[in-house]
N, C-alpha and C positions, 0 to 999 in steps of 0.2 A: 437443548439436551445437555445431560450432565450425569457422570457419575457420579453414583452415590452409592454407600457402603450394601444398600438394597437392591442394588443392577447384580449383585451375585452372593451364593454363597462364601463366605470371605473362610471359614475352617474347611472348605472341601477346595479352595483355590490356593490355600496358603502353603499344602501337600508337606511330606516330610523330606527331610534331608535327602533322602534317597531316591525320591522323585522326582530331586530336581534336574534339570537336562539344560547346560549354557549352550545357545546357540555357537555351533561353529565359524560365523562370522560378523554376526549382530551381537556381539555380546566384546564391548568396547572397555577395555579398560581406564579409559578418559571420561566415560558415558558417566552420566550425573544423576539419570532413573533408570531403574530394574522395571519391566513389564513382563510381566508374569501371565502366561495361557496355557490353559490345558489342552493335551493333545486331544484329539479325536479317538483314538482309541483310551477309554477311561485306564487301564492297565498301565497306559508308559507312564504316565505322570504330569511333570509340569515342562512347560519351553520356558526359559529365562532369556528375556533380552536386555541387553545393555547398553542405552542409546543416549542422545542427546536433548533434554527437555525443548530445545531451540527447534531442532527440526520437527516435533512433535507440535508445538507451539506453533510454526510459522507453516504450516502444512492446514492443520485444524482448529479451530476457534473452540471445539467443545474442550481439546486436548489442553488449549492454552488457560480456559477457563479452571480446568480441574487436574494438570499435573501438581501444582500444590496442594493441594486435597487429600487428607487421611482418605485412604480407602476400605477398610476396614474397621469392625471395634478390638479391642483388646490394648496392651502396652504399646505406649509411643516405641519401643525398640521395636518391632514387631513389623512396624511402618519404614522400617529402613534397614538395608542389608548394606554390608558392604564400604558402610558409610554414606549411601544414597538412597534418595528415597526410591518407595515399591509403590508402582501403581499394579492391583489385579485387574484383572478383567476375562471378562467370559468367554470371549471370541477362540476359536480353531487357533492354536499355535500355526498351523500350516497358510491358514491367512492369514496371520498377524506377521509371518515372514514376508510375503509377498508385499503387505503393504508399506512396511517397514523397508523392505528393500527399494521400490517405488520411490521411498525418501532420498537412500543414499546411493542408488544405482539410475537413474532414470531412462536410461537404456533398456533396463528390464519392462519398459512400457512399451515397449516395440516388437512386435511380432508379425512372422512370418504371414504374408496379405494370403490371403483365401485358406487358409491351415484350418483344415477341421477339428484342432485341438483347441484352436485359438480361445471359444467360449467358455471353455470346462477349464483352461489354464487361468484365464483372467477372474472368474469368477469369485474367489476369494477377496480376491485384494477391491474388485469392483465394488462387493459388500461392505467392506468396510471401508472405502470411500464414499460413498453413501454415506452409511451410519455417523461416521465423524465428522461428515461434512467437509471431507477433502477435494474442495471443487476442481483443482489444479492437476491433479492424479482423476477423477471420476471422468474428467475433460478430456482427458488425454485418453483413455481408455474407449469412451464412448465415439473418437475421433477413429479409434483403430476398427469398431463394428460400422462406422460407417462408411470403409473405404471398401470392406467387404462385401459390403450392400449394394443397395439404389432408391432412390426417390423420385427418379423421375425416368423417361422412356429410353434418353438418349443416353444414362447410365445403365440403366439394363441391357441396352445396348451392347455397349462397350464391355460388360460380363458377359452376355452371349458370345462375343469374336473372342473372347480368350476362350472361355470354355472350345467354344468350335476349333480352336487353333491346336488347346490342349488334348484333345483329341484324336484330329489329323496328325500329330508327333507323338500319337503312340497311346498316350495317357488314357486309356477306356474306362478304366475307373472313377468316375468321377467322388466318389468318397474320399478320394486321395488328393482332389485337387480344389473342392471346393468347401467351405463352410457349412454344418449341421445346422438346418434349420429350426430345428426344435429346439438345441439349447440352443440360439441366439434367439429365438422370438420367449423362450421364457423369463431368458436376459432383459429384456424387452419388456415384458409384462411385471417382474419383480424388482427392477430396478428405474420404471417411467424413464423409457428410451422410448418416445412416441415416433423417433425419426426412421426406426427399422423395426416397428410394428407390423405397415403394410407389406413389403416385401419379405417379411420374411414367412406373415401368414399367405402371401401370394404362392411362396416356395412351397409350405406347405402342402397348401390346397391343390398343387399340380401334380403330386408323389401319389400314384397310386395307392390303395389300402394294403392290397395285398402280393407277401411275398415282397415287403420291402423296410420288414422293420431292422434295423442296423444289427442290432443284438443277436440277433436268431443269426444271420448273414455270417455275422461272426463266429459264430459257435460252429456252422457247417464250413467254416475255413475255406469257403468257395461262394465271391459273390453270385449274386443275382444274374441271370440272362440279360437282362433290361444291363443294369447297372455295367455288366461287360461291353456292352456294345455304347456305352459313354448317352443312353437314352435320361437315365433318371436317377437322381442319388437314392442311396436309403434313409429312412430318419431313425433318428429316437423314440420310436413313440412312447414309449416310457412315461418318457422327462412330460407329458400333456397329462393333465389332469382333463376329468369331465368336459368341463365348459370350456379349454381350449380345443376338446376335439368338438364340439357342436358346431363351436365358430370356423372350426375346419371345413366342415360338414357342407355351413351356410357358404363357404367362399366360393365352394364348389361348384353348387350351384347356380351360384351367381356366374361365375365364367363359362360353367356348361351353356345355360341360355346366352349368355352374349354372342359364344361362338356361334351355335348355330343361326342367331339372326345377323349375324354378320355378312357374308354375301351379299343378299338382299340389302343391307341396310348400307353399304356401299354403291351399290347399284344405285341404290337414289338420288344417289349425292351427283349423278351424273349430268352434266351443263343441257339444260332443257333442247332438245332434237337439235341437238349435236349443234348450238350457233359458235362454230368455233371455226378454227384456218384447216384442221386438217381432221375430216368428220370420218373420212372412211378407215385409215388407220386406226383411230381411238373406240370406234365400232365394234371392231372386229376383237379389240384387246377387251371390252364390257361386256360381250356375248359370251369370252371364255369365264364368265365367273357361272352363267348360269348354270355347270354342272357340278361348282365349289359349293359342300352344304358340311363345311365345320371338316373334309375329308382329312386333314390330317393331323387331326386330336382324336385321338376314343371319347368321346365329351364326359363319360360316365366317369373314366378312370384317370385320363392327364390333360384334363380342359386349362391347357396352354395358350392363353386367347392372347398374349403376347408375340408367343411363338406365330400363333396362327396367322397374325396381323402384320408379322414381319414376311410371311412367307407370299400373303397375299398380294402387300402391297410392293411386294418385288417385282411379281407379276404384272401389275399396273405400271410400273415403273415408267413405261415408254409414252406413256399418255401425255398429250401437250400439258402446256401450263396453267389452259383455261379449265382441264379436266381435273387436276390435280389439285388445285388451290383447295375448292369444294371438300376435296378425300381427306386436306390434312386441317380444313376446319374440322368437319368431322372425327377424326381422329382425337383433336384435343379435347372436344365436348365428350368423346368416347372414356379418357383417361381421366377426365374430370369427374363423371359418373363412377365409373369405378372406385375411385378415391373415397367418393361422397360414399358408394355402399359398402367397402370396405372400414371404414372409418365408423359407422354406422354397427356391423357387426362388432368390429373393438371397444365399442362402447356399452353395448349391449350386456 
């Protein structure tokens, strides 16, 4: 990729005099290019920044290919302000700060762990590491969605005991403690972050539909029942086009039926008429599943087959070690399947 005078209109980027707006602290008097972006609201004009073609260059290979590059037609004066040249470009002034700042502040790549702001703040400057091919800043960013996340059991895990902790010390909100899973799974879908794909459509798909869209929440300046008692966050649902909510729809599904075969499908896994050291204890703890049928998920509305399966195999917990082996082979063929038909709707 490369700019070229055709990536924009160069007489509706080049703005007047009176347009133009130096950034308050990206706009370097030693800086040797001017980058030029238009706000977001068409009205204000142009952002001017004044930075260093070296970190521009040593950040991006597209940047390093084409800071020497007229970017417009018209008078060579025209290509240079200030005594330096101008690169335009099309991008949000507001994320061309972010990313620019990522150059000379790298701090600014760090944010607060489970902050529901976190995807809607990064999301400028993520675009446009991407785009330019900023693997060094896209790396670091995609490092901070997956600390938030999980990929595997024993990390969701370990988000379950903080949620649980943040909780019991007060925090009933959980909108306030945890991560929006809609904008980060859109993160996720427009920016190929396949590593917090499945968790985050996992998150999804356990939010009930209704009476839990964030926006409305907001407006009545009184969360949700659910959301008070630290049960379920709200989403975005906004931010989901069509075929993110289908594949919402299908995940549903898919964990409604898991849960309710789970019971049973535990029970099987049990060591053939009990040849084990201690048969009457481990008996008595397998007989208690027979009246477990999915009881504490609604399967329809927050089929939590995670939840489900931590709570279950709590219950089991005290079973020797010839009963348990069996539960946690099962288990991984279980998280493996999920995977497979999760990974399967993402594709889809």
């Amino acid at each position: 990729m490369s700019l070229t005078p055709g990536d924009y209109d160069a007489d509706n980027i080049r703005g007047s005099d009176a347009d133009v707006k130096k950034h308050p602290t990206l706009y370097f008097d030693n800086g040797d290019i001017i980058v030029i972006c238009p706000f977001r609201e068409k009205d204000k004009g142009y952002q001017h920044f004044r930075v260093d073609q070296i970190f521009l260059s040593r950040h991006s290979p597209i940047f390093k290919t084409t800071v020497s590059l007229p970017t417009g037609p018209g008078p060579s004066q025209e290509d240079s302000m200030e005594g330096v040249s101008v690169m335009r470009v099309p991008d949000d002034a507001e994320d061309m700060e972010g990313f620019l700042k990522a150059m000379y502040e790298p701090s600014s790549l760090f944010f607060k762990r489970f902050s529901p702001e976190t995807s809607l703040r990064m999301k400028g400057t993520l675009k446009l590491a991407t785009k330019y091919e900023a693997r060094s800043i896209r790396d670091a960013l995609i490092c901070v969605l997956k600390e938030d996340w999980w990929t595997t059991y024993k990390e969701w895990e370990l988000r379950q005991d903080y949620q649980d902790r943040q909780v019991a010390h007060g925090h009933k909100n959980l909108d306030e403690i945890l991560p929006e899973p809609a904008s980060c799974y859109r993160l996720a879908v427009e920016f190929n972050i396949p590593s917090i794909r499945f968790s985050t459509l996992y998150a999804l798909a356990c939010v009930p539909w209704a009476g839990n869209d964030r926006g409305t929440v907001r407006k009545k300046r009184q969360p949700a029942k659910d959301v008070e008692q630290g049960k379920h966050i709200t989403v975005n649902w906004d931010l989901l086009d069509r075929d993110d909510l289908f594949k919402v729809g299908k995940a549903r599904q898919i964990l409604a039926r898991k849960i309710v075969a789970l019971p049973q499908e535990m029970k099987d896994q049990r060591h053939p008429a009990y040849f084990h050291r201690t048969p009457g204890p481990c008996q008595a703890i397998w007989e208690g599943l027979d009246t477990r049928k999915g009881s504490r998920c609604v399967v329809t509305e927050e089929p939590d087959l995670l939840l489900e399966w931590r709570a279950v195999h709590a219950e089991l917990s005290k079973l020797c070690s010839d009963c348990m082996t069996p539960l946690d082979n099962y288990w991984n063929k279980l998280w493996a399947q999920l995977e497979g038909d999760f990974d399967k709707i993402l594709r889809g």
